[in-house]
C-alpha positions as CSV (number, residue, x, y, z in Angstrom):
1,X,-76.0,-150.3,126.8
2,X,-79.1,-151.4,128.6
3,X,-78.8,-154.9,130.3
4,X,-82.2,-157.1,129.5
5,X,-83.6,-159.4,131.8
6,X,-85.5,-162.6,131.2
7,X,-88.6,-161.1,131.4
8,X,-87.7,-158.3,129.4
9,X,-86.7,-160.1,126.2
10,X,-90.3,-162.1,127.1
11,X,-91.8,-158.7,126.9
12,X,-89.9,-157.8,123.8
13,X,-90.9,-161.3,122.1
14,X,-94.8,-160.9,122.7
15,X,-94.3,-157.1,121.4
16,X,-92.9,-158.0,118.5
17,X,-95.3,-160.8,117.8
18,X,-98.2,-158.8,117.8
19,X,-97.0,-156.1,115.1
20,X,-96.6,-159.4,113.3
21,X,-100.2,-160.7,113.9
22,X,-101.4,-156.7,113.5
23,X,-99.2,-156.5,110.0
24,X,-101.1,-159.2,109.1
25,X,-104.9,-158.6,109.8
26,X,-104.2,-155.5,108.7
27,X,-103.0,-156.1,104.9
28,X,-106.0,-159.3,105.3
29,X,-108.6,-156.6,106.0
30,X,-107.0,-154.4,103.0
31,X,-106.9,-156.9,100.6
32,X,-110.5,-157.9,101.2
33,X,-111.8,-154.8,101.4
34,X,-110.1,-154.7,97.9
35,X,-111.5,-157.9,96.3
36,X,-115.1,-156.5,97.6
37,X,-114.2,-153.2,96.0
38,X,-115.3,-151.3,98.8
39,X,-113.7,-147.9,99.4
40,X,-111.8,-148.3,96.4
41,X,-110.9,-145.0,95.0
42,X,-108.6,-145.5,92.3
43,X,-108.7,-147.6,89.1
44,X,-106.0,-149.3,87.3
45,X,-106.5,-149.5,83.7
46,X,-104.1,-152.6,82.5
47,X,-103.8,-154.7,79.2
48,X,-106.7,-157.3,79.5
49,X,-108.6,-155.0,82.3
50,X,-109.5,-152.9,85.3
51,X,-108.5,-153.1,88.7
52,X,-110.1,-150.8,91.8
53,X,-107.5,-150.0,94.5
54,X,-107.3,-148.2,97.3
55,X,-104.8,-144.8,96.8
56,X,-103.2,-144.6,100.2
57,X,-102.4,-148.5,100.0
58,X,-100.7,-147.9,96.5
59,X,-99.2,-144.9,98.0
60,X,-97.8,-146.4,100.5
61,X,-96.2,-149.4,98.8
62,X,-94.4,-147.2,96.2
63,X,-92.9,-143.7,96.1
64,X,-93.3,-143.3,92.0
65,X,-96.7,-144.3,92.4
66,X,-97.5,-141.9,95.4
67,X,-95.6,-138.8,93.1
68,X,-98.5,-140.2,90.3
69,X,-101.4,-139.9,92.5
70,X,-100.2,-136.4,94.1
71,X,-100.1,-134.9,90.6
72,X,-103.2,-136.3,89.3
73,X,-104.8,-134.6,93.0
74,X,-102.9,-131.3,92.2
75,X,-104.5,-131.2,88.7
76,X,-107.8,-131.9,89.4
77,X,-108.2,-129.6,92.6
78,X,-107.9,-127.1,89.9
């Protein structure tokens, strides 16, 4: 066990609160770059429509999805 000091846990605080504030420019700047459709390289086909996406976002934010995507790049490569 590692004994902490004041400063430290300070340290530890302000570390943690900027992943926060980075998590959270970062899914701002993704979801905007969404709604402007730029570098959108997927499209959803749904019931009343179409929605651009970005692959590596939907990837990332679920494995079942991320197998989809890796098959439809394994078919089309050849």
């Amino acid at each position: 066990m590692v004994a902490m000091t004041g400063d430290d846990v300070n340290c530890m605080d302000q570390l943690a609160g900027g992943a926060v504030k980075y998590v959270e420019q970062l899914t701002s700047r993704l979801f905007a770059l969404q709604r402007k459709q730029v570098l959108c390289d997927v499209t959803i086909v749904v019931d009343d429509g179409q929605l651009q996406a970005h692959s590596a976002v939907l990837a990332a934010s679920s494995e079942f999805i991320c197998r989809q995507l890796q098959q439809v790049t394994a078919s089309s490569r050849r």
